[in-house]
Phi, psi and omega in degrees: 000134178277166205292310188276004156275327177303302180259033174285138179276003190254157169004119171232170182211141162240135189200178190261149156295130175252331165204143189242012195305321206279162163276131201048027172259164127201176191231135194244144180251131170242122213246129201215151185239110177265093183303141166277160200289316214241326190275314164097005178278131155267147191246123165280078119332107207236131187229158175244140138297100189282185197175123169279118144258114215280313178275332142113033155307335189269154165249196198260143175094289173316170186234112157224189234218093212223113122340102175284143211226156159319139167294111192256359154220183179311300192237012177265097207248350169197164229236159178289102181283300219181128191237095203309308152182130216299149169286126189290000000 
């Protein structure tokens, strides 16, 4: 992996894979917990990602660790750090 993603300033985030079908994609879901303003209830927000994975490593199921990046496609904005952990 190179060095400017590894020491890149931008977002990172962790979610699971939901699908690795495109080639050098994938696409990851992230679950963020939201206090309601008026209920005082936390709210599971869950958002997906597209992600580049360069070598095509990920599976259905991990949990990895993704960064933001430059756009590299239409809707692909951010890159794959590190896969945290393999699925059985």
């Amino acid at each position: 992996m190179s060095e400017a993603i590894v020491k890149h300033n931008g977002r990172t985030l962790v979610g699971t894979v939901v699908s690795d079908k495109n080639d050098k994609t994938i696409v990851v879901r992230v679950e963020t917990l939201v206090k309601h303003p008026l209920l005082k209830k936390y709210i599971r927000r869950r958002k997906k990602f597209t992600a580049h994975d360069p070598n095509n490593e990920c599976g259905m199921g991990d949990k990895v660790k993704i960064v933001e990046f430059r756009p590299l496609s239409r809707n692909k904005r951010w890159h794959l750090v590190s896969i945290l952990e393999k699925a059985v």
